[in-house]
MIBA-67239 format. One record per residue (C-alpha): residue number from 1; residue in one letter; x, y, z. Coordinates in steps of 0.25 Angstrom, whole numbers. Example, Ala and Ser with C-alpha at 12.3 -4.5 7.8 and 13.67 -1.06 7.14 Angstrom:
2
1;a;49;-18;31 $
2;s;55;-4;29 $
REM end
This chain:
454
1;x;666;485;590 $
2;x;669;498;583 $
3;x;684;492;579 $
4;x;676;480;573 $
5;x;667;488;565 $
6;x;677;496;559 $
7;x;687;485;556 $
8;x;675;478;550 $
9;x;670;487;542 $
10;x;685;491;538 $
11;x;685;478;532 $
12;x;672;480;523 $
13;x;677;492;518 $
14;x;691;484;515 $
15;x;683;472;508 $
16;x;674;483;500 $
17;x;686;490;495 $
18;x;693;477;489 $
19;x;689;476;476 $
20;x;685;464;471 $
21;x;680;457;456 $
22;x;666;457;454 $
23;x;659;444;457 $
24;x;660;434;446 $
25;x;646;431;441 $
26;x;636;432;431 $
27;x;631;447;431 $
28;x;646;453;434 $
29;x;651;446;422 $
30;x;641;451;412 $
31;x;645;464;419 $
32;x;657;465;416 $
33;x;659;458;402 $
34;x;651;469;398 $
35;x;661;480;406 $
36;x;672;472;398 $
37;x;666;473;385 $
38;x;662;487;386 $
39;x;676;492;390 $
40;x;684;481;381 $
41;x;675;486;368 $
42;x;677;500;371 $
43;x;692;500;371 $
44;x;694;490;362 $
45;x;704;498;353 $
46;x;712;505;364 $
47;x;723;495;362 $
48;x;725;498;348 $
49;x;738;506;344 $
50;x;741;513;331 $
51;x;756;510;324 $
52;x;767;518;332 $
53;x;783;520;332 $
54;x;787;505;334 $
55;x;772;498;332 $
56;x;771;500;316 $
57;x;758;494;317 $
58;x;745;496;326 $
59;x;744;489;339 $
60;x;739;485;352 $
61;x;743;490;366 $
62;x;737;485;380 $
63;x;730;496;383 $
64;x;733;506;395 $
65;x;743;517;398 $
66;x;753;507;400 $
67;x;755;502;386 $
68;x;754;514;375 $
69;x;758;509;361 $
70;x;765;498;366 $
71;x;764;483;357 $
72;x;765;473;367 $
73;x;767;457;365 $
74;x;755;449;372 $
75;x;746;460;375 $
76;x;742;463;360 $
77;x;741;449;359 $
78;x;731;448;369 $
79;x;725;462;366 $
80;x;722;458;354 $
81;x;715;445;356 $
82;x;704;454;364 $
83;x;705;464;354 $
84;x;698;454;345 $
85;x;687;449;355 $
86;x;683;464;354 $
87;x;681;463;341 $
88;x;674;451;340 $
89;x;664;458;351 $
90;x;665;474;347 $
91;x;673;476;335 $
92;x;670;480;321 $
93;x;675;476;309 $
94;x;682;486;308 $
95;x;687;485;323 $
96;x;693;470;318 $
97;x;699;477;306 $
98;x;706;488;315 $
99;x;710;478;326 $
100;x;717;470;316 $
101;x;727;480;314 $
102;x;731;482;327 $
103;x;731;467;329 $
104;x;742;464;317 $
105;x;749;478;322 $
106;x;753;471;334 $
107;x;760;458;329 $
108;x;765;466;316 $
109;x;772;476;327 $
110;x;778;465;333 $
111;x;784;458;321 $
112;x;789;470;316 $
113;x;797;469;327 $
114;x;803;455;324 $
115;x;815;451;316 $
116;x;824;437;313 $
117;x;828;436;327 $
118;x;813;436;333 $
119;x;812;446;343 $
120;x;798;453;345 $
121;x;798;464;356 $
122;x;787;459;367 $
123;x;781;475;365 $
124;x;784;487;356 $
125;x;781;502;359 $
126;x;780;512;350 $
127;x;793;518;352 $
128;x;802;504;350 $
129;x;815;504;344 $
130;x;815;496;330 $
131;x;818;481;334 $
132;x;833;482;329 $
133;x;836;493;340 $
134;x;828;486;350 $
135;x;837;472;347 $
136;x;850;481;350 $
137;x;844;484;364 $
138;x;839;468;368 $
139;x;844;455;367 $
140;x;831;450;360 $
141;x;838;434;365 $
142;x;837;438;377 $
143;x;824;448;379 $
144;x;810;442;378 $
145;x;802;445;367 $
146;x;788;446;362 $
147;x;781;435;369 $
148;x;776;425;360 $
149;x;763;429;356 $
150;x;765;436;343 $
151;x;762;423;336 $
152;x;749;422;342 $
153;x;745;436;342 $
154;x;746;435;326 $
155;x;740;423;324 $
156;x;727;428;334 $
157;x;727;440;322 $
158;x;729;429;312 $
159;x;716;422;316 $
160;x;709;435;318 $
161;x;714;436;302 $
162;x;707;423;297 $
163;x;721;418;298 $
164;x;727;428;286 $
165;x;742;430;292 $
166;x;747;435;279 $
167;x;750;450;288 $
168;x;758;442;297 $
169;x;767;435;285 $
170;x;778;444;285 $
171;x;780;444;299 $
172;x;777;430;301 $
173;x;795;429;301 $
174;x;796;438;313 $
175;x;785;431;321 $
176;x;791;417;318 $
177;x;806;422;322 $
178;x;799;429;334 $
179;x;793;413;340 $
180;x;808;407;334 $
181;x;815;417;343 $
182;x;806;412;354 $
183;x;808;397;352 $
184;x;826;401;346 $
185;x;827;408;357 $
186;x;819;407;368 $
187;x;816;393;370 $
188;x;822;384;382 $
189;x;832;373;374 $
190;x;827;361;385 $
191;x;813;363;388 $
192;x;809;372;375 $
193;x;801;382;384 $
194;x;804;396;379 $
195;x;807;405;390 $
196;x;808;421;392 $
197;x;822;429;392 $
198;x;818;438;402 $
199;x;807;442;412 $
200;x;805;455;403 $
201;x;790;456;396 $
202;x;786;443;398 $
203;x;772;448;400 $
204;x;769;441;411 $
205;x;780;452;419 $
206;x;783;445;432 $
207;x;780;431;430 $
208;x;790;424;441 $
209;x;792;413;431 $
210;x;800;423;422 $
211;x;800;438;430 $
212;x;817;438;436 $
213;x;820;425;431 $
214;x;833;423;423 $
215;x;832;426;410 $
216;x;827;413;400 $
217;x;823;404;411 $
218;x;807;406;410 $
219;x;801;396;402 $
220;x;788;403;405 $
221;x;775;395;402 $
222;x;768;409;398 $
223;x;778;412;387 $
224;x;779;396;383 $
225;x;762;394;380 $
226;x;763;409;374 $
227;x;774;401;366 $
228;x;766;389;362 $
229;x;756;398;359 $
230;x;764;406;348 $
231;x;769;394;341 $
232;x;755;390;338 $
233;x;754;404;334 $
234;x;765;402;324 $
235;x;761;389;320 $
236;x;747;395;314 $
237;x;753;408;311 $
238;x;763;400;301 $
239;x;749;392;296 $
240;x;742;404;292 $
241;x;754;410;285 $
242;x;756;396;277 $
243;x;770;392;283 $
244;x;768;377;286 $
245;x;783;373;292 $
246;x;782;386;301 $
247;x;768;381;306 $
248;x;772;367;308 $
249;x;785;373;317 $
250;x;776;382;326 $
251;x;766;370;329 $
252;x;778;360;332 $
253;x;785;372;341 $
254;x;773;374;347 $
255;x;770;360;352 $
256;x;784;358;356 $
257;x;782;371;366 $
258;x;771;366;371 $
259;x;775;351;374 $
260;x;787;357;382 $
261;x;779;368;389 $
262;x;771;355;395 $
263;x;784;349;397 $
264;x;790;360;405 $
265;x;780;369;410 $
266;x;769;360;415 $
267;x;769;356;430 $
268;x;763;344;434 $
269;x;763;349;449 $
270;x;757;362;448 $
271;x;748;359;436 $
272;x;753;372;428 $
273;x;762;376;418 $
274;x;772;385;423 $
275;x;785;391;417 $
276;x;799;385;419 $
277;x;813;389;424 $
278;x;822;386;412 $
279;x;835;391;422 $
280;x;841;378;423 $
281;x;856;377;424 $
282;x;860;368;411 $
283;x;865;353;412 $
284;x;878;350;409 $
285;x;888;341;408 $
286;x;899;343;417 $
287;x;913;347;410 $
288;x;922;340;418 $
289;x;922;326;426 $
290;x;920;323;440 $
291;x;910;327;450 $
292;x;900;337;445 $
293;x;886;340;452 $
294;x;872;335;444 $
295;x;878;327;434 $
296;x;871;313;440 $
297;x;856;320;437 $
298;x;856;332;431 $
299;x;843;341;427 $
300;x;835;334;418 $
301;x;824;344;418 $
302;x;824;359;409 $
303;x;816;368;417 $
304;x;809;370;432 $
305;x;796;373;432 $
306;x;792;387;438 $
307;x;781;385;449 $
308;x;777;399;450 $
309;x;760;401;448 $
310;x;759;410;437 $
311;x;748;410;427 $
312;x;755;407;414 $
313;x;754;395;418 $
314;x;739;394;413 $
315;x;746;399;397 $
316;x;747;383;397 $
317;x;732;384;395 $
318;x;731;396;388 $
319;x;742;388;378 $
320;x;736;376;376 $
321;x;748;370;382 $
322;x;743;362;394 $
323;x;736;348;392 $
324;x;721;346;397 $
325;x;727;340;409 $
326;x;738;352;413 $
327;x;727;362;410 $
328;x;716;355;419 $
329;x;727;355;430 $
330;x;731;370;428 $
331;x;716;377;429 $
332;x;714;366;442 $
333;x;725;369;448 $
334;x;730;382;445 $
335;x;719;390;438 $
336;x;707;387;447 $
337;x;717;389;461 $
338;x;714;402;466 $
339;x;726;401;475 $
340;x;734;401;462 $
341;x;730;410;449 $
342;x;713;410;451 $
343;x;708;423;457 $
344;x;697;433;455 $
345;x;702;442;445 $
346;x;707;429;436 $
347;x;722;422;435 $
348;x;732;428;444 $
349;x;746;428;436 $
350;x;753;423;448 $
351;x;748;413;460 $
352;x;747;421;473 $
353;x;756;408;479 $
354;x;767;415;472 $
355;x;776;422;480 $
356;x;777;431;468 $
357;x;763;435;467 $
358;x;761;449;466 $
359;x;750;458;463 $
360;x;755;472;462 $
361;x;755;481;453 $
362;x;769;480;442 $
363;x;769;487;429 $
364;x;784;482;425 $
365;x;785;470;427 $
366;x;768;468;425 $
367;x;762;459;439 $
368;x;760;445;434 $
369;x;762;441;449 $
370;x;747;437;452 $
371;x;739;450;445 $
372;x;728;445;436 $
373;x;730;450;420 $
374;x;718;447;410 $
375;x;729;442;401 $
376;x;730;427;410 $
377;x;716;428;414 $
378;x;716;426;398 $
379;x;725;416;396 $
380;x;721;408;408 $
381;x;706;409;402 $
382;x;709;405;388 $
383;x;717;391;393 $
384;x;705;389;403 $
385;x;696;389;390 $
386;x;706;381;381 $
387;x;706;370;391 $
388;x;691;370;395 $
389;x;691;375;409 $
390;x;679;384;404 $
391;x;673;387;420 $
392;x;687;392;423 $
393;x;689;402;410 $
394;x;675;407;414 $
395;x;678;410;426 $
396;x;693;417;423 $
397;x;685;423;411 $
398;x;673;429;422 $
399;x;685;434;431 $
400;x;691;442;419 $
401;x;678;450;417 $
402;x;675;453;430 $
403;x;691;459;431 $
404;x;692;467;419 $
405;x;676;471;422 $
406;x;678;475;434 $
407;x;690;484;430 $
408;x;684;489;420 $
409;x;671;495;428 $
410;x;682;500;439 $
411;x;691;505;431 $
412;x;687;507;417 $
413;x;699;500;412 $
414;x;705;487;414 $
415;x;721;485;419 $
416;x;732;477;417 $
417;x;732;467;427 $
418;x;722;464;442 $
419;x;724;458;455 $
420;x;719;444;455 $
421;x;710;442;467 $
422;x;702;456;466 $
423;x;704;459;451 $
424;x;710;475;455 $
425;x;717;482;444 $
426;x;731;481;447 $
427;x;739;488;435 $
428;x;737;496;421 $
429;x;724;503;420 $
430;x;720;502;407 $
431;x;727;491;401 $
432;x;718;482;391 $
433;x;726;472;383 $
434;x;724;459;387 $
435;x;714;461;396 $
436;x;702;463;386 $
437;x;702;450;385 $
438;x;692;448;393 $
439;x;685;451;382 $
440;x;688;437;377 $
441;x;685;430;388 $
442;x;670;438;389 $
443;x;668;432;376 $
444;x;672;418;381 $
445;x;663;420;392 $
446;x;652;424;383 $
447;x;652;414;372 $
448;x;657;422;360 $
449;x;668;420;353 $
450;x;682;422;361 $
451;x;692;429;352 $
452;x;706;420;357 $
453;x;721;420;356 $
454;x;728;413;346 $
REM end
């Protein structure tokens, strides 16, 4: 009897010490909005960096220890955009005036950086050599670069302008030979997906659709819909700076991206869009008669199709790549499926039937093998939105508060990334970044106005 006691009550001090996520309901949402705001509001400038050796103009950095006076590709992007909610809710005039600066600093940092052949560094630190020197030490035709939000990120600014874009004219050449570079260069001839060089920087680090794979065989679908996404950016861009035949070019890229991203990345069988394997052997006609192997039926397809669970395949959504009909499939099918990406603390990067999945701890490459980041929670809510699956973006957006809430009263700071069925802090105390925008989607929640993406 005593060894049953004591294994029982072993077991309710093991089930108290597990941490879990605040119940989802009414009064511990209110709850922690407000913990949100409060920190969010209080911190709201501590991303902002002042001009210093390479960065010739102000910036913003992600936040933490991790990342001192470092520029960095997506992440001010997406800093930026919940930099703006802030203002909406807590900023001056003034605060909007200052911000601006910071804002422009990023994408002119960037440009400054550009040049006829259309590299753009994915992140520049204080103490990078001057592009000429960094070009003699890479082979920018076979590196990846500055993923392709540059386009959108200056056309969010533009907006947040009235739509003057004169302070971009003079760089607009470097930002239209940067997406050229991309479509030149980077593009598969047959399927006219554009793919990654390399596994290096991809942002989403360890993806198994491109993490050790041979180098220009990932058409992924998260850089593709980023992709579409940046011609658009283009398309209005060159409207607002008066350039008619550049705008028309960008709108009839733009559509021809997407048609073959449906085309090649969509599976009927799965209901989601994934990325393809562009490592096919060429087809060709045999030199010499006689017998040869394959030439009564040879391929007639121009990828494979990658059937591994990974989140970006919701970008589809994000995008506004997927039909009515492909979307309605993907939030049945894979969003709502808690065997898949749903869980307690929001979307896992990776399904748990994936032989990959992993939710340790990594700093170099980052774990995007199943740990939750805001940064998806985001995207996977904004498509969930655009495609009227309302209930479901309430319910991701309530999931999000209650996360970065609940860190924020633990631990007085948020991190960079959290384990998906009990919402623990995995890596990178600290970190901010994408994550405040949670803001943005407490403001959804609420009724007011959303500051959005391009």
């Amino acid at each position: 009897m005593k060894k049953i006691l004591f294994l029982c009550l072993n077991c309710l001090i093991g089930i108290s010490l597990m941490a879990q996520l605040p119940e989802r309901n009414a009064e511990n949402i209110k709850k922690y909005k407000m913990i949100c705001r409060q920190h969010i509001y209080k911190n709201k400038k501590g991303m902002y960096r002042e001009p210093i050796g390479a960065l010739k103009y102000p910036f913003l950095v992600p936040g933490s220890g991790q990342y001192p006076n470092q520029l960095w590709d997506w992440d001010s992007w997406l800093s930026d955009i919940a930099l703006r909610q802030i203002m909406v809710e807590h900023g001056t005039k003034a605060d909007c005036e200052e911000l601006m600066k910071y804002e422009k600093g990023c994408i002119l940092n960037f440009l400054n950086y550009g040049g006829g052949d259309g590299w753009i560094p994915i992140c520049i630190f204080e103490d990078t050599e001057e592009r000429w020197k960094v070009l003699q030490k890479i082979n920018p035709w076979k590196t990846n670069m500055h993923k392709p939000v540059l386009a959108q990120h200056a056309a969010f600014v533009v907006k947040q302008m009235g739509g003057d874009a004169e302070w971009l004219r003079e760089g607009f050449y470097n930002l239209q030979t940067f997406v050229g570079k991309y479509l030149n260069y980077h593009r598969h001839k047959a399927t006219g997906l554009l793919y990654w060089e390399n596994d290096e920087m991809i942002g989403v680090d360890n993806d198994p659709s491109t993490f050790y794979r041979p180098h220009g065989s990932s058409g992924s679908i998260f850089l593709n819909a980023l992709m579409y996404k940046e011609l658009l950016a283009m398309e209005y861009l060159a409207g607002r700076l008066n350039m008619p035949d550049i705008e028309k070019r960008f709108e009839e890229e733009a559509e021809r991206l997407k048609e073959n991203i449906r085309k090649h990345c969509w599976d009927p069988r799965d209901g989601f869009y994934y990325s393809v394997d562009l490592n096919l052997l060429p087809v060709e006609k045999p030199e010499t008669s006689g017998f040869h192997y394959h030439t009564g039926q040879p391929r007639t397809y121009d990828c494979l199709i990658q059937r591994l669970s990974v989140w970006s395949g919701f970008m589809a959504l994000w995008a506004g790549i997927a039909t009515p009909e492909q979307a309605k499939e993907i939030v049945e099918r894979q969003y709502r499926n808690p065997r898949l990406f749903n869980a307690a603390a929001g979307v896992r990067t990776l399904s748990p039937l994936e032989k990959m999945y992993d939710i340790r701890a990594s700093g170099n490459p980052s774990s995007w093998l199943g740990p939750v980041w805001i940064c998806v929670n985001y995207f996977v809510f904004k498509g969930l939105i655009s495609y009227g699956f309302v209930e479901e973006a309430k319910e991701l957006a309530e999931k999000t508060v209650l996360l970065l809430g609940n860190d924020y009263e633990r631990f007085g700071a948020l991190h960079e990334y959290y384990s998906p069925d009990n919402g623990e802090p995995i890596l990178n105390k600290g970190f901010q970044n994408w994550n405040l925008l949670v803001l943005n989607m407490i403001a959804w929640l609420d009724g007011e106005f959303v500051v959005s993406e391009f």
